[in-house]
C-alpha positions in Angstrom: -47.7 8.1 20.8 -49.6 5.7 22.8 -47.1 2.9 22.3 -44.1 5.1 23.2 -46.2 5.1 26.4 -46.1 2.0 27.1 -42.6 1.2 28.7 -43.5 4.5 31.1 -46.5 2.8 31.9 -45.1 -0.5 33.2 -42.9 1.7 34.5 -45.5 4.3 36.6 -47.1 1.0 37.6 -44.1 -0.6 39.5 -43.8 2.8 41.3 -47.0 2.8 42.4 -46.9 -1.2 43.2 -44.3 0.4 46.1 -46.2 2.8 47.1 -49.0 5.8 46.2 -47.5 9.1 44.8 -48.3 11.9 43.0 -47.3 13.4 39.3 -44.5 14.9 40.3 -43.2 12.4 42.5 -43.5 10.2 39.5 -41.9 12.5 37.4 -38.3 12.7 39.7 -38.2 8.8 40.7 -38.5 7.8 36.9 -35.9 10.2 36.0 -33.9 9.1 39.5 -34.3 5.2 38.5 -32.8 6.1 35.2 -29.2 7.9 36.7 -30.9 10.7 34.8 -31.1 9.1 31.7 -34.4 9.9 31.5 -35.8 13.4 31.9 -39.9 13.1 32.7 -42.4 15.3 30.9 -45.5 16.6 32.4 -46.4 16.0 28.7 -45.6 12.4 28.9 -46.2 10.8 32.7 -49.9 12.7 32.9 -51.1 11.7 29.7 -49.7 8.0 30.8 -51.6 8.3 34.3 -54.7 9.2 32.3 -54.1 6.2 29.7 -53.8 4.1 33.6 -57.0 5.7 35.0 -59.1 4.7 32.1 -57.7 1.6 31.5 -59.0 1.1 35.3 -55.3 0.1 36.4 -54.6 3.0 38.7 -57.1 4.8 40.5 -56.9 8.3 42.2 -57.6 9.9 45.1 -58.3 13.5 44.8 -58.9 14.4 48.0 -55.8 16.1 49.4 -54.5 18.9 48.2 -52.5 16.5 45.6 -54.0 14.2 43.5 -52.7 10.6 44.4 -52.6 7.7 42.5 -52.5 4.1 43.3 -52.4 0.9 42.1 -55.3 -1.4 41.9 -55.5 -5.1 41.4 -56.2 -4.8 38.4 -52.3 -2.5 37.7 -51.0 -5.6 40.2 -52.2 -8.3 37.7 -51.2 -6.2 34.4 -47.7 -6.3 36.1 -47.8 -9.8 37.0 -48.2 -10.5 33.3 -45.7 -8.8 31.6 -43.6 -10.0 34.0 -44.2 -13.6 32.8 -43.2 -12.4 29.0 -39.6 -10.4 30.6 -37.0 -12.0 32.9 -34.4 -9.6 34.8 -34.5 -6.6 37.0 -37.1 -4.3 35.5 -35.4 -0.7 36.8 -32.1 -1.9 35.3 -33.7 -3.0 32.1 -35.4 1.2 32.2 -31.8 2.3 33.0 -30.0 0.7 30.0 -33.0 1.5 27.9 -32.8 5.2 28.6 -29.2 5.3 28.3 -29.1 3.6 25.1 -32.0 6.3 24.1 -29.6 9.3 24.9 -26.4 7.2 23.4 -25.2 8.9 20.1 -25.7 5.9 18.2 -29.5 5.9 19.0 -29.6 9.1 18.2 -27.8 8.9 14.6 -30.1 5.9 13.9 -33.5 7.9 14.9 -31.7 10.4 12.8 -31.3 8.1 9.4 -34.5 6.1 10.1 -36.1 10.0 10.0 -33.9 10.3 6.6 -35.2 6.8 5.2 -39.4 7.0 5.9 -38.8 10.8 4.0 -37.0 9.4 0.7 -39.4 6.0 1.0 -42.7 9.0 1.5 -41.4 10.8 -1.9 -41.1 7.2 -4.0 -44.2 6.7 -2.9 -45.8 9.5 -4.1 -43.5 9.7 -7.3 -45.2 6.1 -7.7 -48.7 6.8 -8.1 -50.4 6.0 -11.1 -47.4 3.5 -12.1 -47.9 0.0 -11.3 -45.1 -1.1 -12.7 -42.8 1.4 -10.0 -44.8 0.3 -7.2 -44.2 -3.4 -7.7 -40.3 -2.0 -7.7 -40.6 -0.5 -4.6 -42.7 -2.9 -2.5 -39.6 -5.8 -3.6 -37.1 -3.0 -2.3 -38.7 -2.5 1.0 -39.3 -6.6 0.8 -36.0 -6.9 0.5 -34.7 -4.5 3.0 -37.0 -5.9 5.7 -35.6 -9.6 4.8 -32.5 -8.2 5.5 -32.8 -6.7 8.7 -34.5 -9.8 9.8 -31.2 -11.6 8.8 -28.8 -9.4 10.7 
């Protein structure tokens, strides 16, 4: 789950680089930078903030009646370099990226990925105790992977 985080991390962060906000202002701007593409959780943005607060990249301020959070240095230089690894317009790179996530094809892939890790679970368990079938099975997924690398 953490890694699924991540994106709306970078992402929380370059709000708050614009300004301080609270969860819910989060929560509507993400889903507003997106065209609506992207429909923020409670259950995802707080547990981010949290991941933020103790990675010691955000900090909040509690004392109104909302809890604010800003960036720190520390948020300004994690931005700085994963800015050196990307090139491009971050918010357009979160819209197509929530788009492609709602686009049927994603979701028919998700979908058959689910469908392959269940049949690849059961040859793995049908494999136990047979050396022989395991060899068989790491060459498929060898092969598979070799594949997808080619394409």
């Amino acid at each position: 789950m953490k890694r699924r985080r991540g994106f709306v991390q970078v992402a929380i962060l370059h709000l708050l680089k614009e300004e301080s906000m609270h969860g819910y202002q989060i929560m509507k701007e993400l889903e507003e930078r997106s065209n609506g593409a992207y429909s923020a959780s409670a259950g995802t943005v707080y547990p981010a903030l949290q991941e933020l607060l103790d990675q010691n990249l955000i900090e909040l301020d509690a004392g109104s009646d909302k809890k604010i959070y800003t960036i720190n240095e520390n948020g300004k230089k994690r931005l700085e370099e994963t800015a050196k690894h990307k090139e491009g317009d971050f918010w357009l790179e979160w819209k197509e990226r929530m788009m492609w996530k709602n686009s049927d094809e994603s979701v028919q892939l998700r979908a058959a990925l689910e469908r392959w890790e269940t049949e690849v679970r059961k040859a793995m368990k049908q494999s136990r105790g047979n050396p022989e079938r395991v060899v068989e099975l790491i060459a498929f997924i060898d092969e598979m992977t070799d594949r997808l690398k080619k394409k």
